[in-house]
Backbone as JSON, one array per atom type, in Angstrom:
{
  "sequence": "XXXXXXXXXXXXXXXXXXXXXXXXXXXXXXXXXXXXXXXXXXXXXXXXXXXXXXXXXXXXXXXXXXXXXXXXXXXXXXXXXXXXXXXXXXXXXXXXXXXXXXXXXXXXXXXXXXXXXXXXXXXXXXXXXXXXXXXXXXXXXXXXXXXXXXXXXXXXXXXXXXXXXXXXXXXXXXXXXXXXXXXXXXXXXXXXXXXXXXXXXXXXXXXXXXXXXXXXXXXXXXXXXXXXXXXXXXXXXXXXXXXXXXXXXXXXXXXXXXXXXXXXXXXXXXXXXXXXXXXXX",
  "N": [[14.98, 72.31, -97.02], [17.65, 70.84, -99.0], [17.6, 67.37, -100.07], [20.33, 66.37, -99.77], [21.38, 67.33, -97.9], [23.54, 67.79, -95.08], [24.01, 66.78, -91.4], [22.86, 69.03, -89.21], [21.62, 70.88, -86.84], [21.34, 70.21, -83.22], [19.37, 69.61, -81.69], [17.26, 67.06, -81.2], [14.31, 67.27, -81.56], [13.91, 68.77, -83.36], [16.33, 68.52, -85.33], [17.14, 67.68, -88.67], [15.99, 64.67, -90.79], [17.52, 61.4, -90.74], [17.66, 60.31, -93.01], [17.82, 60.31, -96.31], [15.79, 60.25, -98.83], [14.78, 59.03, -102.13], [12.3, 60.15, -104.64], [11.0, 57.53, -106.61], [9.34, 55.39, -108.92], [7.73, 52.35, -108.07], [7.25, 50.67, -110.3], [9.18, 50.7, -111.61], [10.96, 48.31, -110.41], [13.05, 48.42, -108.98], [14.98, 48.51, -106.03], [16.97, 51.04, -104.88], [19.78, 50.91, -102.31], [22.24, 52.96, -99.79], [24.48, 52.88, -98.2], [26.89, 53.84, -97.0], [26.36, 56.59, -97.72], [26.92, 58.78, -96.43], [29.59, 60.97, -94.16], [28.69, 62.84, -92.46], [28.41, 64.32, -88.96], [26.3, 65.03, -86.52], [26.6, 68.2, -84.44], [26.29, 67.55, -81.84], [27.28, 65.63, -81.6], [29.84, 66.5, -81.91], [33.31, 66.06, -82.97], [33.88, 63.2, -82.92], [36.14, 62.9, -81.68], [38.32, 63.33, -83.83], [40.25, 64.92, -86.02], [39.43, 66.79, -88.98], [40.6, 65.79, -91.41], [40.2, 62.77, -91.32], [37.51, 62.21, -91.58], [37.33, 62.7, -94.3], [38.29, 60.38, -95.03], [38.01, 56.89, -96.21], [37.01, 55.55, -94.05], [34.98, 57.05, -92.36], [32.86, 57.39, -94.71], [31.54, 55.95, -97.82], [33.43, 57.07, -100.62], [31.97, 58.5, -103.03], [29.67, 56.8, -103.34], [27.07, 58.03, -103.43], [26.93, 59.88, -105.25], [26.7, 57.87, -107.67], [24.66, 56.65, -106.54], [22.63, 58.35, -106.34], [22.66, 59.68, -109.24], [22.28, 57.02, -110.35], [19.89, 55.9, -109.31], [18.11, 58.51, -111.04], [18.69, 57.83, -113.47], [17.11, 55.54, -113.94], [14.27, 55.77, -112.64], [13.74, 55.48, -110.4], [13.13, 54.17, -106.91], [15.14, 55.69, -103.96], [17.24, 55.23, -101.19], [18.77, 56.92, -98.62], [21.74, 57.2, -96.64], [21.93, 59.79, -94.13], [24.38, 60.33, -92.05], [27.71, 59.67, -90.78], [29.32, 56.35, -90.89], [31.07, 56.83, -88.8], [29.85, 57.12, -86.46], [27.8, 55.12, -86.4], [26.98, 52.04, -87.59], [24.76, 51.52, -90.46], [24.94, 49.0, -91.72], [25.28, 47.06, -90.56], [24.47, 43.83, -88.27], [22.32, 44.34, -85.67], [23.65, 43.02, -83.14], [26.59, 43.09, -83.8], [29.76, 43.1, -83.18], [30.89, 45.54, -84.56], [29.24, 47.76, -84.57], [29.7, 50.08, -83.55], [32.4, 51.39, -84.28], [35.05, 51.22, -82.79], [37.97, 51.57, -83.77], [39.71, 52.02, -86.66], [40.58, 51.04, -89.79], [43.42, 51.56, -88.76], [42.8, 53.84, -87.4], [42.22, 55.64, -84.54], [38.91, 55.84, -82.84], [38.23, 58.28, -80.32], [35.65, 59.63, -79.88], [33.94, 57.1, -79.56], [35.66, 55.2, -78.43], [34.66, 55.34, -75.73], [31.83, 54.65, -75.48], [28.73, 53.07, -74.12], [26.53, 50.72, -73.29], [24.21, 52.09, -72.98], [24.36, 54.25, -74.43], [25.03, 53.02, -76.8], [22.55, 52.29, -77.9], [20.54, 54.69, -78.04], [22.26, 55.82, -79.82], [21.42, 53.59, -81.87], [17.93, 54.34, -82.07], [18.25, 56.74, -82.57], [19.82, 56.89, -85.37], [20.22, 54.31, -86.76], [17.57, 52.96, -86.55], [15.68, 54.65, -87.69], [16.86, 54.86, -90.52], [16.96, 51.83, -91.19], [13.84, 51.49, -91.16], [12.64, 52.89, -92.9], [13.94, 51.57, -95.21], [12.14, 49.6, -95.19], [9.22, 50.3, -95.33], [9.56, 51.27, -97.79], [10.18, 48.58, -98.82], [7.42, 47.7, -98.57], [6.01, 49.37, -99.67], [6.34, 48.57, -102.21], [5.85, 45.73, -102.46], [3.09, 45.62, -101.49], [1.98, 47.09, -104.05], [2.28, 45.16, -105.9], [4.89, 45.12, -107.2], [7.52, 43.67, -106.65], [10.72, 44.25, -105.58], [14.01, 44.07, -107.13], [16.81, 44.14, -104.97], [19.2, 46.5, -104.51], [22.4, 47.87, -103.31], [24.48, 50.4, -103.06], [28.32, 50.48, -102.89], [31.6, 51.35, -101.85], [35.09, 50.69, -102.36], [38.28, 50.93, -101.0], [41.32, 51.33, -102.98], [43.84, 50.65, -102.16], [44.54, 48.02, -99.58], [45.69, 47.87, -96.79], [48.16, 48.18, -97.58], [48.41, 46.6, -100.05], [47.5, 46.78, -102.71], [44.42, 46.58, -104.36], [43.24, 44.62, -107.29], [40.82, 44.82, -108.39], [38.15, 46.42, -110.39], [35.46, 47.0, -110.02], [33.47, 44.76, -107.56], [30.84, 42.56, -107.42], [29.12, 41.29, -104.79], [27.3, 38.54, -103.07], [25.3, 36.66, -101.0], [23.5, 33.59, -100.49], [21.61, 33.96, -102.81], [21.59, 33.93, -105.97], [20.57, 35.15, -108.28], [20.48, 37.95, -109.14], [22.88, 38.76, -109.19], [24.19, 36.9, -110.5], [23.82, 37.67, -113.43], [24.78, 40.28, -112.94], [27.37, 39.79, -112.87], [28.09, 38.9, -115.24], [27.4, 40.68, -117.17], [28.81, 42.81, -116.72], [31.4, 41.18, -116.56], [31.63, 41.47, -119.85], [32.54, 43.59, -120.63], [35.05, 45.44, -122.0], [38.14, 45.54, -120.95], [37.75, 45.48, -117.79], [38.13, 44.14, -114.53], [36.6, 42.18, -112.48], [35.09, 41.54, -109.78], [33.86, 38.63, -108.28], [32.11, 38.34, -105.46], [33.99, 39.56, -104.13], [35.78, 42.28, -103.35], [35.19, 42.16, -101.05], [33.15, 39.4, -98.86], [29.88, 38.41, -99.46], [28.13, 37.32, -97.63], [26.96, 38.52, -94.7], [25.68, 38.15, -92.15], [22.62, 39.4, -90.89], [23.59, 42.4, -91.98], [22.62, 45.09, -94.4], [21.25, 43.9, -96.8], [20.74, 41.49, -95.72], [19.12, 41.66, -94.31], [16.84, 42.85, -94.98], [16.67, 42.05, -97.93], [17.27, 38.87, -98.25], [15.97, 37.87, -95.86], [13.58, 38.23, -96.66], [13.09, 37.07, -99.31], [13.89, 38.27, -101.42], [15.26, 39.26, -104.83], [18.68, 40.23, -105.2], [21.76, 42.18, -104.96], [24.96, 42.89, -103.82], [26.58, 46.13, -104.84], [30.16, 46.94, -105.1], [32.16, 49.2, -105.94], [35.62, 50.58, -106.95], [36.93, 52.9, -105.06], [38.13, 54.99, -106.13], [37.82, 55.65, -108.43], [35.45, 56.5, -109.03], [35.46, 58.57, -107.28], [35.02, 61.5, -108.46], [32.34, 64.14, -110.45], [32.49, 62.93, -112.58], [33.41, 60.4, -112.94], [31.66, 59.36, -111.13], [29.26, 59.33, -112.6], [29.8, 57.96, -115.08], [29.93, 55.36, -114.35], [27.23, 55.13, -113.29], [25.96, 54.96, -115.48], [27.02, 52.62, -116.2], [25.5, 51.18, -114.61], [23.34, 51.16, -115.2], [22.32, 50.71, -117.46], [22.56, 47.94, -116.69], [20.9, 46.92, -114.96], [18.29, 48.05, -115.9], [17.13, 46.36, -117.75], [17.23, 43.74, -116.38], [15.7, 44.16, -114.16], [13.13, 44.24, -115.51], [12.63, 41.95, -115.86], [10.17, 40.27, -114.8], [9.8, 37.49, -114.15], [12.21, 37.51, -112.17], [12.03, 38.89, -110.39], [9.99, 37.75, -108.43], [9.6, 36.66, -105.39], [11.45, 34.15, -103.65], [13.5, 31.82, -101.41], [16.15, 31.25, -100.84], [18.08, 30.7, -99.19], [20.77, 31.24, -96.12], [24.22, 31.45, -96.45], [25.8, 32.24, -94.4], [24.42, 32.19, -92.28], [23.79, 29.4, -92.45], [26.5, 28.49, -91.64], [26.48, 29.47, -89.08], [24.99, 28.23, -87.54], [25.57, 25.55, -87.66], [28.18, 25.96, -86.34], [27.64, 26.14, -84.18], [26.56, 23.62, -83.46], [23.75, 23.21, -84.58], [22.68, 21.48, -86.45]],
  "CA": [[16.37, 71.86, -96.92], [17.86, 70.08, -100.0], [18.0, 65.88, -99.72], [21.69, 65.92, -99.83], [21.78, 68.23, -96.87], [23.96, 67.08, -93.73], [22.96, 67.21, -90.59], [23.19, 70.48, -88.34], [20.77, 70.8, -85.35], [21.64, 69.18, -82.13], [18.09, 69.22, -80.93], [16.53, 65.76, -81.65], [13.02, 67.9, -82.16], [14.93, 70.11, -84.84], [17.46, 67.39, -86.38], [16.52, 66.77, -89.75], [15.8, 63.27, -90.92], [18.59, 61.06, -91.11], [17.43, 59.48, -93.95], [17.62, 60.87, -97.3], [14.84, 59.59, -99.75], [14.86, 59.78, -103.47], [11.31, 59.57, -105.01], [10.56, 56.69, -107.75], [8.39, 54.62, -109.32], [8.05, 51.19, -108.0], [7.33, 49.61, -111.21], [11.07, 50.04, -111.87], [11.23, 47.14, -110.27], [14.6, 48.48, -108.47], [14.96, 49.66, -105.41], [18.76, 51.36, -104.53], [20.3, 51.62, -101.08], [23.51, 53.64, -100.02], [24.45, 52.85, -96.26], [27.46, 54.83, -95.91], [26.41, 58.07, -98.19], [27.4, 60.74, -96.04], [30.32, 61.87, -93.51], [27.7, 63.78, -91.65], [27.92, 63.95, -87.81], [25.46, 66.31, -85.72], [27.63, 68.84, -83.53], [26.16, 67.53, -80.3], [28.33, 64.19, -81.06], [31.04, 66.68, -82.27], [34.0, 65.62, -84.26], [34.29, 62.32, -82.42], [37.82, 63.16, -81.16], [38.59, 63.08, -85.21], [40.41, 65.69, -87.16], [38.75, 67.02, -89.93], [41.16, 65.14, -92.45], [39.5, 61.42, -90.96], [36.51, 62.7, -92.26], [37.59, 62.75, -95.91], [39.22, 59.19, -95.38], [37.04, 55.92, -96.62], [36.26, 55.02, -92.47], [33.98, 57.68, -92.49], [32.07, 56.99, -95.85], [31.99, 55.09, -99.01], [33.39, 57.65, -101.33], [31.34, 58.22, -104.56], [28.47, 55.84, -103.78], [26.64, 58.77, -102.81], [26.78, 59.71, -106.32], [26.49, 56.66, -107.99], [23.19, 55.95, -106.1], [21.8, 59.28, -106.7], [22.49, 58.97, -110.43], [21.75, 55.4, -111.16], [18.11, 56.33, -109.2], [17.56, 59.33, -111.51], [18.34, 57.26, -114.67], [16.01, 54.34, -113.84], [13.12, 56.35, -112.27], [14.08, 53.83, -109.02], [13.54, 55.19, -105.35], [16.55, 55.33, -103.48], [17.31, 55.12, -99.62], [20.71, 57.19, -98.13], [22.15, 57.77, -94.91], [22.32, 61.23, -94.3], [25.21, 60.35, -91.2], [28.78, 58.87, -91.08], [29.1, 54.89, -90.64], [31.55, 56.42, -87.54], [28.53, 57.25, -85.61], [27.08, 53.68, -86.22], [27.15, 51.26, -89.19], [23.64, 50.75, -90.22], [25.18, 47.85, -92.63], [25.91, 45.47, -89.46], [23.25, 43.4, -87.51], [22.29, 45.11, -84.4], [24.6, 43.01, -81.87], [27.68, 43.01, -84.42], [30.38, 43.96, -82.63], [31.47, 46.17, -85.28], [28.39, 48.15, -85.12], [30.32, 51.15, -83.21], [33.89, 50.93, -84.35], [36.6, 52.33, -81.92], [39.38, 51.35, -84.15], [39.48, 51.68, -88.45], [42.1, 51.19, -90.53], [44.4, 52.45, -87.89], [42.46, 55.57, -86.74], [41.5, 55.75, -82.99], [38.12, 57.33, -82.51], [38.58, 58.81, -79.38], [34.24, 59.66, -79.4], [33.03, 55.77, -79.47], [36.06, 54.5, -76.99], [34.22, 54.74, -74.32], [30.5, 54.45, -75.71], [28.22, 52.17, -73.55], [25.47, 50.02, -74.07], [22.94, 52.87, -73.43], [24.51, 55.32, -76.0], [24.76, 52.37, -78.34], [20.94, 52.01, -78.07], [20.76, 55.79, -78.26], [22.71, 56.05, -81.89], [20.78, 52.88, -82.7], [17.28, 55.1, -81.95], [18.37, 58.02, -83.59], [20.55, 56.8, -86.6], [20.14, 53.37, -87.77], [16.4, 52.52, -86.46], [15.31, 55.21, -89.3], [17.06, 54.03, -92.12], [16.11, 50.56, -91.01], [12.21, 51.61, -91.01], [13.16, 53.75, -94.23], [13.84, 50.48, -96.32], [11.14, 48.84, -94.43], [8.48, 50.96, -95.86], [9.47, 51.45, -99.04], [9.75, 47.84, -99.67], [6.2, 47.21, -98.39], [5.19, 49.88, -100.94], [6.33, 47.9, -103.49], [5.13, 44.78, -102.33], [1.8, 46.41, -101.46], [1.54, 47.8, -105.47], [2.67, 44.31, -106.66], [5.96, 45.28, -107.61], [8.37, 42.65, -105.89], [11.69, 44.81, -106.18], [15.15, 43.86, -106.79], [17.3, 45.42, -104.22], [20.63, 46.82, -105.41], [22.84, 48.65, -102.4], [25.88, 50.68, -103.65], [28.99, 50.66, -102.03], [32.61, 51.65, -102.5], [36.08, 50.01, -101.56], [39.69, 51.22, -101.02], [42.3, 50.84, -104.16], [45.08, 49.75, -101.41], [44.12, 47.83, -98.16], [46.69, 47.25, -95.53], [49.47, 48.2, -98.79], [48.08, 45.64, -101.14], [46.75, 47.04, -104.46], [43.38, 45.42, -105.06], [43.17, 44.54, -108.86], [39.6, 45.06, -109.25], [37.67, 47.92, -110.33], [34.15, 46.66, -109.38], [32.81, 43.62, -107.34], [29.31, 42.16, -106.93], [28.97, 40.77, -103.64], [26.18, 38.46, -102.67], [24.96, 35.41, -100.51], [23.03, 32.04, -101.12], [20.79, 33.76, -103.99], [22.65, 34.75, -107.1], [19.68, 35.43, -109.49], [20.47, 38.78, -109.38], [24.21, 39.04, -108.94], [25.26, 36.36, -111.54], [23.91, 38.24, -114.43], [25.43, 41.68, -113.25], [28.55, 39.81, -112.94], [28.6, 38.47, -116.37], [27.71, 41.78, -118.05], [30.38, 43.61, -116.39], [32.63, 40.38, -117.64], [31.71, 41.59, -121.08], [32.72, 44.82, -120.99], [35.94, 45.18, -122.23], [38.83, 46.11, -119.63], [37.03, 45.66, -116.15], [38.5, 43.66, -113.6], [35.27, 42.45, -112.16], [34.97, 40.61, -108.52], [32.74, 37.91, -107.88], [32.28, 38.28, -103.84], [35.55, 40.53, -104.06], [36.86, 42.37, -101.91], [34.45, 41.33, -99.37], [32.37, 38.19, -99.07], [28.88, 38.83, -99.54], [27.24, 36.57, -96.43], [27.49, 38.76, -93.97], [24.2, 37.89, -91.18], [22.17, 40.99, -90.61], [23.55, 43.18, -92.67], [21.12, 45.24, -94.58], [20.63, 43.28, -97.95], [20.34, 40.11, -95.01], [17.89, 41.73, -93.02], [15.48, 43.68, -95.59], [15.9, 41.43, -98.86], [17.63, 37.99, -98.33], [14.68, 37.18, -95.61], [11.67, 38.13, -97.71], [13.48, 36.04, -100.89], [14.1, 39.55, -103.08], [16.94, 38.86, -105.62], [19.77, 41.12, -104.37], [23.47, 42.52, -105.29], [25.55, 44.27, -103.07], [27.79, 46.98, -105.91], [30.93, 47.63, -104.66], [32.85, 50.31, -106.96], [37.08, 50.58, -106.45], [36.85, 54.9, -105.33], [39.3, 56.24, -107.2], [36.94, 55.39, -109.93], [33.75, 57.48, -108.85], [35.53, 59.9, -106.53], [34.6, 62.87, -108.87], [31.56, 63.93, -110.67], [32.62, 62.52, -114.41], [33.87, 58.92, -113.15], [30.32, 58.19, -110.72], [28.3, 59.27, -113.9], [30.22, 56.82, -115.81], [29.31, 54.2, -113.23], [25.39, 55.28, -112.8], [25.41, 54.78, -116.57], [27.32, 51.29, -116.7], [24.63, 49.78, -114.03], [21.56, 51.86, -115.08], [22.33, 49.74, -118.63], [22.57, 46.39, -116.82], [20.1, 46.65, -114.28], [17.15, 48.01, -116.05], [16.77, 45.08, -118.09], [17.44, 43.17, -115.52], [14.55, 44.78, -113.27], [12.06, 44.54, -116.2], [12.28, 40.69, -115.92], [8.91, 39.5, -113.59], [10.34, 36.35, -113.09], [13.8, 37.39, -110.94], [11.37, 39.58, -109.21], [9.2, 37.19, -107.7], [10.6, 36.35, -104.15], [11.91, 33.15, -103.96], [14.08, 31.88, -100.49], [17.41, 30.76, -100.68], [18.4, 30.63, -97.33], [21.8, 31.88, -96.38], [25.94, 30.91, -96.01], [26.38, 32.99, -93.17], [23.15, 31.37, -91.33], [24.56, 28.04, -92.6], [27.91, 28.12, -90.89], [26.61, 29.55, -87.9], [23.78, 26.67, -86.96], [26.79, 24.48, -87.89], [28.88, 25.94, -85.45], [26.28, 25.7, -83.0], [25.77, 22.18, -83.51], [22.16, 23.13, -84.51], [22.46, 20.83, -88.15]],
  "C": [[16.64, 70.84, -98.02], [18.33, 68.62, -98.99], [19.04, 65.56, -99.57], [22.57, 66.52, -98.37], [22.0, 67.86, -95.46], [23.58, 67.89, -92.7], [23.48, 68.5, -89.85], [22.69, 70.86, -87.8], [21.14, 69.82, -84.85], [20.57, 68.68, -81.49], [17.49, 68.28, -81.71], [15.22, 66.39, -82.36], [13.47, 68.85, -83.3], [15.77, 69.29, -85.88], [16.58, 67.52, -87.56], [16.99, 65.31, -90.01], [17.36, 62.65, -91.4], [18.96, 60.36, -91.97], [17.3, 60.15, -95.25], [16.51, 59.9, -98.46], [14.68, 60.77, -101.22], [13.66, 59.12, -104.12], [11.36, 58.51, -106.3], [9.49, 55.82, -107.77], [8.83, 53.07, -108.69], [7.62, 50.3, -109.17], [8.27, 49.91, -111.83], [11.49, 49.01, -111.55], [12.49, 47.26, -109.41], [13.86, 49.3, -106.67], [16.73, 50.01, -104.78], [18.76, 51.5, -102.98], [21.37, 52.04, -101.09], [23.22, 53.55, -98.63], [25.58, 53.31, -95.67], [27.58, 55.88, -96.88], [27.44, 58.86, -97.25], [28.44, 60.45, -94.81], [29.96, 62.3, -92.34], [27.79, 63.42, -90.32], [27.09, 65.47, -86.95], [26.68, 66.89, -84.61], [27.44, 68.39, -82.3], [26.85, 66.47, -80.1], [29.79, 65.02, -81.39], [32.25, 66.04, -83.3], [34.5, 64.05, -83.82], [35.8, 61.97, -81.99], [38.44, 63.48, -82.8], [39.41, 64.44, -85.54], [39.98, 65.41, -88.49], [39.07, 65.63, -91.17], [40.85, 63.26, -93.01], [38.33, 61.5, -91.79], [36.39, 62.43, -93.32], [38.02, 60.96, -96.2], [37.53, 58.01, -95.65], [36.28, 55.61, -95.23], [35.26, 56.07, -92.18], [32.19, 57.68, -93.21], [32.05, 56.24, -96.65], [32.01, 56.1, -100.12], [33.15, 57.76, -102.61], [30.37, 57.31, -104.39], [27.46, 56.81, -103.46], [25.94, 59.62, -104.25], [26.18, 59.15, -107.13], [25.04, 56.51, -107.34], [22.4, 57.13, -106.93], [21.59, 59.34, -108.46], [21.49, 58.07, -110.9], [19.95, 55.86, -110.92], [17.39, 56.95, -110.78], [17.47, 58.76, -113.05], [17.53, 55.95, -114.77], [14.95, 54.85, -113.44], [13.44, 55.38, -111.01], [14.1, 54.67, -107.79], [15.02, 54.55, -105.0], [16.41, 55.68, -102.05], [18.81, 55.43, -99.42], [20.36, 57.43, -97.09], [22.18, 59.02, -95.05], [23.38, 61.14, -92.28], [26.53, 59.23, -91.15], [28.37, 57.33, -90.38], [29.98, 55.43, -89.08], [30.67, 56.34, -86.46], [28.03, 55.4, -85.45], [26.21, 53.13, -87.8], [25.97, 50.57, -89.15], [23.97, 49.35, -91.39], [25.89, 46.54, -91.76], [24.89, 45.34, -88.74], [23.73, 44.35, -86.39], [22.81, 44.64, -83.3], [25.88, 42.74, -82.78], [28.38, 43.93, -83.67], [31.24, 45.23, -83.33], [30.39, 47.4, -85.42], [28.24, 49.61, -84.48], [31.43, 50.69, -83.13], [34.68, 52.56, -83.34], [37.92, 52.3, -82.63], [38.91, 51.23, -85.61], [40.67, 52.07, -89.42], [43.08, 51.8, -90.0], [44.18, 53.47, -87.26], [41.69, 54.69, -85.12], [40.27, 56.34, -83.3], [37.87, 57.0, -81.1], [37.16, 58.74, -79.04], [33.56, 58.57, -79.24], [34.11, 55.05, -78.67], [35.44, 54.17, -75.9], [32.32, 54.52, -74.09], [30.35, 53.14, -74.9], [26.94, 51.93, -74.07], [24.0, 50.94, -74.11], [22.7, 53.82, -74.38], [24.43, 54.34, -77.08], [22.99, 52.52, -79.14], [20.38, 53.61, -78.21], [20.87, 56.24, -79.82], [21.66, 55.02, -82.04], [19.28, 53.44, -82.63], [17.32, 56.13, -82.95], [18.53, 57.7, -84.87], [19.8, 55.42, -87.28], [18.42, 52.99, -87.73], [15.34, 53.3, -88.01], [15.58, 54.92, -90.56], [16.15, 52.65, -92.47], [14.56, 50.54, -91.54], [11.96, 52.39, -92.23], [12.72, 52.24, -95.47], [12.86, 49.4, -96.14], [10.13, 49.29, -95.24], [8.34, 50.8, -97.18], [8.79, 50.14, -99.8], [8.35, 47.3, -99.59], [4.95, 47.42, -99.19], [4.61, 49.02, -101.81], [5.99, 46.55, -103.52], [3.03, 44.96, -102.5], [1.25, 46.79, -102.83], [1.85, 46.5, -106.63], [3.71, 44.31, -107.63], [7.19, 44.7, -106.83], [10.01, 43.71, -106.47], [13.08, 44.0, -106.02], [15.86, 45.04, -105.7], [18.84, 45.4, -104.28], [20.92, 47.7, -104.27], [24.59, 48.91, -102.87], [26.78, 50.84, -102.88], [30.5, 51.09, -102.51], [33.67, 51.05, -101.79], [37.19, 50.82, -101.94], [40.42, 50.81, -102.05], [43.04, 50.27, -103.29], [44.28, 49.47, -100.37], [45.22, 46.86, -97.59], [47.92, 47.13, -96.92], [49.33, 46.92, -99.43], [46.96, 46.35, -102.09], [45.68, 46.19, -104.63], [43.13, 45.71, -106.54], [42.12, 44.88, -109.38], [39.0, 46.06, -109.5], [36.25, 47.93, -110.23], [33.95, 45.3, -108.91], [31.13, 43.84, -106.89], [29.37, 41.3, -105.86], [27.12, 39.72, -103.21], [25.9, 36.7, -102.0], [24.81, 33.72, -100.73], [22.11, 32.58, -102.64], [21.38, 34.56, -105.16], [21.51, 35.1, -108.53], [19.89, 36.45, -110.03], [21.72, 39.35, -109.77], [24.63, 38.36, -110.39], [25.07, 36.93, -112.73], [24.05, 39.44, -114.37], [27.06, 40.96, -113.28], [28.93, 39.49, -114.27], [28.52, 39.52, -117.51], [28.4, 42.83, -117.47], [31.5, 42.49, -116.62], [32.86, 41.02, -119.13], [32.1, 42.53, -121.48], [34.33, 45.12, -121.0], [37.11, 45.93, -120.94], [38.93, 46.14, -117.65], [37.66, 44.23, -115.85], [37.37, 43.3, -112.59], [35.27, 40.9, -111.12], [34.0, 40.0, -108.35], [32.59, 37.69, -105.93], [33.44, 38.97, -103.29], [35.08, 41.54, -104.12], [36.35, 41.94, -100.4], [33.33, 39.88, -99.94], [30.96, 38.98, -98.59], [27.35, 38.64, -98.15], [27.53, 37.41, -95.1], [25.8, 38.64, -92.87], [23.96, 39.31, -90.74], [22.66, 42.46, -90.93], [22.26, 43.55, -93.46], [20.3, 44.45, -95.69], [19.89, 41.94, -96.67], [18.79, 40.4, -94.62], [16.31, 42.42, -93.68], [15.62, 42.61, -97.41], [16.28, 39.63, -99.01], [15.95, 37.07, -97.13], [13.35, 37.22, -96.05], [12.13, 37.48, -99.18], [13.41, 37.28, -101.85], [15.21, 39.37, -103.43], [17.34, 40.77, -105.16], [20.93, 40.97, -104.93], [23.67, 43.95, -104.59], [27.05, 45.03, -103.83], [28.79, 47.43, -104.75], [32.12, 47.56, -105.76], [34.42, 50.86, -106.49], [36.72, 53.02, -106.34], [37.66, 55.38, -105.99], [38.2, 56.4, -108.56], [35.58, 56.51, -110.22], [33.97, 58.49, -107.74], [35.11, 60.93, -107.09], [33.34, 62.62, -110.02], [31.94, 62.75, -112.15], [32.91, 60.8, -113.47], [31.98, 58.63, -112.25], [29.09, 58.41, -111.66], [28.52, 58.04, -114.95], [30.0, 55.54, -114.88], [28.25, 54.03, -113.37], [25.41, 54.9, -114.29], [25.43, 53.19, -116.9], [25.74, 50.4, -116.1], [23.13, 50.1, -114.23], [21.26, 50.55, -116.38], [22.34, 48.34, -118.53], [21.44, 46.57, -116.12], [18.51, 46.88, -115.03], [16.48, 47.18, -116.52], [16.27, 43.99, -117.74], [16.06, 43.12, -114.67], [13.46, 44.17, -113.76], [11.69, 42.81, -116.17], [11.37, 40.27, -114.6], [9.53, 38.86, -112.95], [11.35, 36.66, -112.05], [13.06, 38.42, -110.12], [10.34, 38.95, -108.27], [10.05, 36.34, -106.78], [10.71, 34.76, -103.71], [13.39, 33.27, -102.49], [15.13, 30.61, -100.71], [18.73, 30.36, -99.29], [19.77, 31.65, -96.99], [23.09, 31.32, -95.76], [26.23, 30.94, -94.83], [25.52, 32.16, -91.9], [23.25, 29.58, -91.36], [25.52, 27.52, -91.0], [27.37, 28.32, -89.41], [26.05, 28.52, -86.99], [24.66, 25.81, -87.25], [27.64, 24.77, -87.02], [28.64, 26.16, -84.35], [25.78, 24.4, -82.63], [24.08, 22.02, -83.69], [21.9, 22.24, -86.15], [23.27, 21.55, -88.98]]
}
């Protein structure tokens, strides 16, 4: 069955893996994630009350990072880690009690199939769906620890041109926490490049607690940037080639430097505020 191939057995002993893996070298020094690749839901969850046309919309996926990862991988020699199932199913890019981590409501769409999900189906999808990915990027990076290759970890993502009828101006942001080793010099060579509109923590803020950069490279101290690419830009093949090329040209460089690969703990914003609004210091 090709790696790109969504899912289609209902039987758990039959499913294929919900994890897509793209082989590389860990002395790339990279390693890519993609946490809402695919669309994909198995028929035994059905169309989650959805018409088809939901499907196609951004609450489903992150359109074109799917691309873009696969790419960028193949021009760095860099493993890569995808979902092979929609974020509606269950968003492995939110800690595991985020209440966001089965959405009933997105950008205005009902889904009708996670309304009335309970805490044993949550634990269910989180079994099936996210525990694999999870144990996916778990692995890998242990490889590369294990082979003495400390990796940067780069997770591609994509954002909406309008949200809530506001035009966002940018056409890529770098997103990222308390450790910017990795981030501030992709943000400054996408400054240099003539034309780009280029977000520092835009459109989203980068601290988000237990997300996946939090939970697989911010607590072992691996420099980290979370890419997020405006879709219109990398919806089709020609624009996420032109993407995989811009960051294959910053990152490899980037990678090849020892020093920003040796893990180093910065703590984090999000883990800040919250022990602060805890009264814990």
């Amino acid at each position: 069955m090709p790696a790109s191939a969504a899912l289609k057995l209902a039987s758990p002993a039959l499913e294929p893996c919900p994890v897509e893996f793209i082989d590389g070298a860990v002395e790339s020094g990279v390693l890519i994630l993609c946490d809402h690749a695919s669309n994909a839901v198995p028929p035994d969850l059905g169309d989650l009350g959805l018409p088809a046309a939901e499907f196609r919309r951004h609450i489903a996926y992150d359109i074109g990072a799917a691309a873009v990862t696969r790419s960028l991988a193949r021009r760095l020699g860099a493993p890569a880690i995808l979902t092979r199932f929609s974020r509606l199913i269950i968003d492995p890019n939110r800690g595991r009690d985020d209440p966001t981590l089965v959405m009933w409501l997105s950008d205005g769409a009902v889904i009708p199939g996670n309304a009335g999900v309970d805490e044993a189906e949550v634990q269910r999808r989180i079994a099936r769906f996210y525990d694999p990915y999870d144990a996916a990027i778990s692995a890998a990076i242990r490889r590369a620890l294990a082979a003495g290759h400390p990796p940067v970890v780069a997770t591609v993502h994509s954002f909406t041109p309008v949200w809530r009828g506001w035009p966002r101006p940018w056409h890529v942001g770098i997103l990222w926490d308390a450790d910017s080793r990795f981030a501030r010099p992709l943000l400054q060579g996408l400054s240099a490049e003539s034309g780009l509109v280029v977000g520092d923590n835009e459109p989203y803020d980068g601290a988000l607690a237990g997300d996946t950069v939090d939970r697989h490279a911010t607590v072992l101290g691996l420099a980290n940037a979370l890419i997020e690419i405006r879709q219109d830009l990398i919806a089709d093949e020609g624009g996420a080639e032109e993407w995989a090329r811009r960051f294959a040209r910053l990152l490899g460089p980037l990678a090849a430097q020892e020093a920003l690969r040796v893990p180093q703990h910065y703590g984090s914003r999000t883990r800040e505020r919250l022990r602060r609004h805890r009264g814990q210091g």
